[in-house]
C-alpha positions in Angstrom: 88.4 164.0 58.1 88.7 160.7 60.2 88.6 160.5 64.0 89.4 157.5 66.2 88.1 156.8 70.0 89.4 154.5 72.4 87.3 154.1 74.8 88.5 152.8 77.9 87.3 149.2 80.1 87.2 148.1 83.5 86.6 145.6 86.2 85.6 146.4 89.1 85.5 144.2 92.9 87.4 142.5 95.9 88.0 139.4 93.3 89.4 141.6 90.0 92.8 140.7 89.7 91.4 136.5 89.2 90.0 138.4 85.9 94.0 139.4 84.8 95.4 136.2 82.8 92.0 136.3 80.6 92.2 139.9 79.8 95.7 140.2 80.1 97.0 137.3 78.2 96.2 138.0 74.4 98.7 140.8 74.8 101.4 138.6 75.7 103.0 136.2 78.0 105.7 138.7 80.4 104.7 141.7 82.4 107.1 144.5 84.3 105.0 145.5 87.5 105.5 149.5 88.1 104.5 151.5 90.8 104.4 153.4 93.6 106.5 151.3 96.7 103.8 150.9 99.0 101.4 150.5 96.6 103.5 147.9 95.0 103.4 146.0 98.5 99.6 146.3 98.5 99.4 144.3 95.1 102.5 142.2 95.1 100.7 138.9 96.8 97.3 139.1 94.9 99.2 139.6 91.4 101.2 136.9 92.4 98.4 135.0 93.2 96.1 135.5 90.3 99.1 134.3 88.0 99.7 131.1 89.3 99.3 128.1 86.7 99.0 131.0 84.1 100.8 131.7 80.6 101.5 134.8 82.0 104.6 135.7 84.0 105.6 138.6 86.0 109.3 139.7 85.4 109.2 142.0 88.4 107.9 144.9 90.4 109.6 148.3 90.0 109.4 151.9 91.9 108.1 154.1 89.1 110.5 157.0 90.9 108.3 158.6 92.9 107.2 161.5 90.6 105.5 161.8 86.9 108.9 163.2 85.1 110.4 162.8 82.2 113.6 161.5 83.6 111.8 158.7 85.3 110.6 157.7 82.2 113.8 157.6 80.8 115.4 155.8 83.7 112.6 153.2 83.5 113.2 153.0 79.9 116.6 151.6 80.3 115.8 149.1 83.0 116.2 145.5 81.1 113.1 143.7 82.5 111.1 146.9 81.2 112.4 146.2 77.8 111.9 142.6 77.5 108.2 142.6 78.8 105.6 142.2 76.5 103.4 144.2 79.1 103.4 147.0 81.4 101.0 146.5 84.8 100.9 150.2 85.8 100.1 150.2 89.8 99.4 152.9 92.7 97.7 156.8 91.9 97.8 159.5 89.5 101.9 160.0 89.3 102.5 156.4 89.0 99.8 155.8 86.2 101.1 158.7 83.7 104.8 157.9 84.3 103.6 154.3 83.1 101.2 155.6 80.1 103.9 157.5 78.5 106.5 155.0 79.3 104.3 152.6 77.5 103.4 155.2 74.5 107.2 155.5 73.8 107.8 151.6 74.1 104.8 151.1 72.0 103.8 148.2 74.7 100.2 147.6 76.2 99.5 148.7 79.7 97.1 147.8 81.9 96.3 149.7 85.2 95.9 148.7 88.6 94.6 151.8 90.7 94.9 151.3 94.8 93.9 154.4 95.6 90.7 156.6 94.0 92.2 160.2 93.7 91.9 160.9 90.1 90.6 159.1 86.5 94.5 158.5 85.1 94.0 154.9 85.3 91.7 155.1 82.1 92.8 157.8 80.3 95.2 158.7 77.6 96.6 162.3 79.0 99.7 162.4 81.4 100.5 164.9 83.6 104.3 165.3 83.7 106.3 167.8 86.1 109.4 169.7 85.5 110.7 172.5 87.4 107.9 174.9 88.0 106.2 173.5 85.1 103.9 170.9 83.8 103.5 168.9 81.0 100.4 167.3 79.1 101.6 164.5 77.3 99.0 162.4 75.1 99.7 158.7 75.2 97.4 158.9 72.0 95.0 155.6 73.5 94.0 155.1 77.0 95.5 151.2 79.2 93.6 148.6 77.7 92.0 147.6 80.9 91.8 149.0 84.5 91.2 146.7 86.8 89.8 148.2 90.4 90.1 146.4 93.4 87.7 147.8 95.8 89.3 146.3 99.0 92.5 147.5 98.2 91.1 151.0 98.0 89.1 151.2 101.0 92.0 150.3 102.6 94.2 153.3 101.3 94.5 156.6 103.4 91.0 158.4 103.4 93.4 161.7 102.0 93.2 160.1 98.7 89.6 159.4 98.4 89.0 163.2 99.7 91.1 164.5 97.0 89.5 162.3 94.2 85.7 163.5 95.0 87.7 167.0 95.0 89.2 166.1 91.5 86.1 164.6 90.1 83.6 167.3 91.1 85.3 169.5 88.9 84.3 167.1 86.0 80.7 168.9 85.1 81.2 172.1 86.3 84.2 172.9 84.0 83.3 170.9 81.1 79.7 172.2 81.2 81.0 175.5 81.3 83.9 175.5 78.4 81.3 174.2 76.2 78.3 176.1 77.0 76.6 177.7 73.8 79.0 175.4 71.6 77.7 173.7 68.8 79.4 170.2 69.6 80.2 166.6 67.2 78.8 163.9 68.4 81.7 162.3 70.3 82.3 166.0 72.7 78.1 165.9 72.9 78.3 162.1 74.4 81.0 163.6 76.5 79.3 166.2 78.1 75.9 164.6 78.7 78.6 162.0 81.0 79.9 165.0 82.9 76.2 166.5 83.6 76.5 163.8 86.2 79.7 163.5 87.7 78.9 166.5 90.2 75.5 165.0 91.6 76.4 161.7 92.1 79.3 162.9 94.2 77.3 165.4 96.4 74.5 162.8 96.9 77.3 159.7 97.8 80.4 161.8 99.0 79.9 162.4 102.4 78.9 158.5 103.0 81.7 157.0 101.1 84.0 159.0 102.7 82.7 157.9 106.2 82.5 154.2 104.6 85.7 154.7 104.0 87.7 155.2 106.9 85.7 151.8 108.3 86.7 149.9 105.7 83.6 149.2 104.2 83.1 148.6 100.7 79.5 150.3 100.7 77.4 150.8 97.9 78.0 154.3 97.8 81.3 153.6 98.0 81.5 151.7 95.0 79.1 154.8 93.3 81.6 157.3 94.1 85.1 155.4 93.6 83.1 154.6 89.8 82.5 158.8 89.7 86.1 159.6 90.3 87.7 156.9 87.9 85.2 156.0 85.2 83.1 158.6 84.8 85.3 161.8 85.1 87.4 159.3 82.8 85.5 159.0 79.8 84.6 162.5 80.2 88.1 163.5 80.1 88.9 160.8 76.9 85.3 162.1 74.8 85.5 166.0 75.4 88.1 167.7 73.6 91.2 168.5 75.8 90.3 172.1 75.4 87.1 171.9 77.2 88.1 169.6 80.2 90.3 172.4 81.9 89.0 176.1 83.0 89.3 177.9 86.2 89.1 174.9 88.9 92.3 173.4 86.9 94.0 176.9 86.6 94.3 177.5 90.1 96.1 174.2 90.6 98.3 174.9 87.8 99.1 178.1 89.6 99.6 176.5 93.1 102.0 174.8 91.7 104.6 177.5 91.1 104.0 178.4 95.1 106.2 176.4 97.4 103.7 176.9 100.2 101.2 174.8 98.2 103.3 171.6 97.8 101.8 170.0 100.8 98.1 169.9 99.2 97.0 167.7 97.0 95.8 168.3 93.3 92.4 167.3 94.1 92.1 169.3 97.4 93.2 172.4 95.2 90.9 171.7 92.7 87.9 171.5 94.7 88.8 175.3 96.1 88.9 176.0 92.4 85.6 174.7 91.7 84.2 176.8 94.0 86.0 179.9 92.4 84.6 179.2 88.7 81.1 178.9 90.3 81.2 182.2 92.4 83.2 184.0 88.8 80.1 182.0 86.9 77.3 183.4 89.6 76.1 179.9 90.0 75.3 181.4 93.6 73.1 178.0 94.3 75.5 175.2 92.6 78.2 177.5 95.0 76.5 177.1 98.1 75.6 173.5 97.8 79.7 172.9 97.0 80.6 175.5 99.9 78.8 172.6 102.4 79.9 169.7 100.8 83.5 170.8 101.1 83.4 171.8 104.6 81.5 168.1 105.4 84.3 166.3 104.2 87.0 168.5 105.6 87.9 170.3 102.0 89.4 173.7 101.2 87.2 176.5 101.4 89.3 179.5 101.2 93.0 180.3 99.7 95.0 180.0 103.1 93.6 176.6 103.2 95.9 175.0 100.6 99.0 178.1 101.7 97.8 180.7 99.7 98.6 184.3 101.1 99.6 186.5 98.1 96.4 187.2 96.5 97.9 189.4 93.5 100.3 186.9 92.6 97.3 183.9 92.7 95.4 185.8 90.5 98.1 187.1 87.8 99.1 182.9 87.7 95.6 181.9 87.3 95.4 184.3 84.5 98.6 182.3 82.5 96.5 179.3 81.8 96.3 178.9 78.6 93.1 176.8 79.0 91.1 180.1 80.1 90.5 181.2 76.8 88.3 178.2 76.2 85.6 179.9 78.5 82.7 181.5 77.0 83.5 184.9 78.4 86.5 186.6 79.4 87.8 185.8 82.9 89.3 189.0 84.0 91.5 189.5 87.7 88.9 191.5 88.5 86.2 188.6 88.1 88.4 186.3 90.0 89.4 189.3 93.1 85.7 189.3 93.5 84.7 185.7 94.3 87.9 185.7 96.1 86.4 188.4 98.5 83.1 186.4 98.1 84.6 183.4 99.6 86.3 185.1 102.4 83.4 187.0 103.3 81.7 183.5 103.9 83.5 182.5 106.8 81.4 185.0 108.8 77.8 184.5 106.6 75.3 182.1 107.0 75.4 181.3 103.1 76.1 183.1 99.7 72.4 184.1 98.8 71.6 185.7 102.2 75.0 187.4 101.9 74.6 191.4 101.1 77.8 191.5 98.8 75.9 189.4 96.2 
């Protein structure tokens, strides 16, 4: 039995997008620019820029729709300049980057990514995230974009929300991979995967709080730089190594659930996945790991507690957890009663000093 990896490549810096007609050009001589409107505005001058005197020429810049859904993809499907590029420059966050990895998957064109904001790893991986009603889809765009190219400046200059939910998103990375595959015998490739995700978590509680605060001055800090790799690259490759299986448990399933609630729709993925994490921890008595998580949320101003993202209907949170499908990739069985318990243990918090001094542990 064969297996194939693509593995995915990046630049990183103020100066990327000079690197574009280099990488870009072996691929062809047109691009369609697709993204997000104002993140479309962000890149607009710079791509513009970097392709003057080049082979390379930009057809023009399109509003990928303003969700990840299958009838944006068909929409952009049937836009002419989409269909005569040779390339597809993907541009903005998460929804813009798998609208434009399946869009190129079905074309069967090369895409390259331009991420201006850091709130989750789509830019260099193959899986898309596409929303229906009340649903989502995983679509596998079978390789990852050729090339991500990361302006730093750009994203420092984005709305701090975005980074928050990213280091939310990304700290999810090891705790839920480390657990699906706990006591696993594991091929190399998963193996090379995991030992990735054993430090996604620490490098984000040891740079988090300082990025963040980097951040909203604009600075393009060292730590910074650390944690904007964390949430693209490293989460990334995790997420292309590890089998699809293994990259999703409880974190994942509580977003997945939120989803279905309309009082959740103001939160971000990442935000609700950081709540999450701390639910698989507390289900997974990693009292210490939960702790440590607890305090980083509340530094940077994430959820702690289910009526922070518009949760109010426990019963009904816990019997949509329980629908994931990924759950039974855990090495135990998660039961409602597992989950009512670390719900109570979180609630219980908000008037104790810490989870290990706490009497209901």
């Amino acid at each position: 039995m064969s297996q194939q990896v693509y593995l995915p490549s990046y630049s990183i810096g103020e100066d990327v997008y000079k690197r574009v007609p280099q990488i870009c050009s072996n691929y062809g001589k047109t691009a369609i620019v697709i993204g997000g409107e104002i993140s479309l505005s962000k890149v607009k001058d710079k791509l513009l820029t970097a392709m003057k005197g080049t082979d390379i020429n930009l057809l023009d810049f399109i509003w990928y729709g303003g969700n990840a859904t299958r009838e944006n993809i068909e929409r952009l499907k049937n836009i002419k300049t989409v269909q005569m590029a040779d390339m597809i420059f993907a541009v903005g966050g998460g929804k813009s980057m798998d609208t434009c990895k399946a869009l190129a998957d079905m074309l069967k064109k090369p895409v390259f990514t331009f991420p201006t904001i850091a709130s989750n790893c789509a830019p260099v991986t193959a899986l898309c995230i596409l929303y229906g009603k009340d649903k989502v889809e995983f679509y596998d765009a079978q390789k990852p974009a050729i090339h991500c190219f990361i302006d730093t400046k750009i994203i420092s200059n984005a709305p701090i929300k975005y980074l928050r939910a990213g280091i939310g998103d990304a700290l999810s990375k090891q705790y839920e991979v480390c657990f699906n595959t706990r006591g696993r015998v594991l091929n190399h490739t998963n193996n090379l995967g995991v030992q990735i995700a054993k430090d996604c978590s620490e490098r984000l509680l040891q740079y988090g709080v300082k990025a963040l605060d980097d951040a909203q001055k604009n600075i393009v800090s060292d730590e910074f730089i650390q944690t904007v790799l964390t949430i693209i690259v490293n989460t990334g490759l995790v997420s292309v190594l590890v089998n699809l299986n293994y990259n999703s448990s409880l974190a994942h399933s509580l977003y997945l659930a939120s989803v279905k609630i309309p009082d959740c729709k103001g939160h971000m993925h990442g935000e609700i996945v950081s709540l999450g994490v701390l639910l698989l921890l507390l289900v997974d008595k990693q009292l210490i790991q939960a702790e440590k998580v607890y305090d980083f949320n509340q530094k940077l101003d994430l959820p702690t507690s289910l009526i922070d993202v518009g949760i109010k209907d426990v019963k009904q949170i816990i019997d949509l957890i329980l629908q994931d499908k990924y759950l039974s990739f855990a090495p135990y069985n998660i039961t409602k009663e597992m989950i009512k318990e670390a719900i109570d243990m979180l609630e219980a918090l908000k008037h104790k000093k810490n989870f290990l001094s706490s009497k209901i542990f």
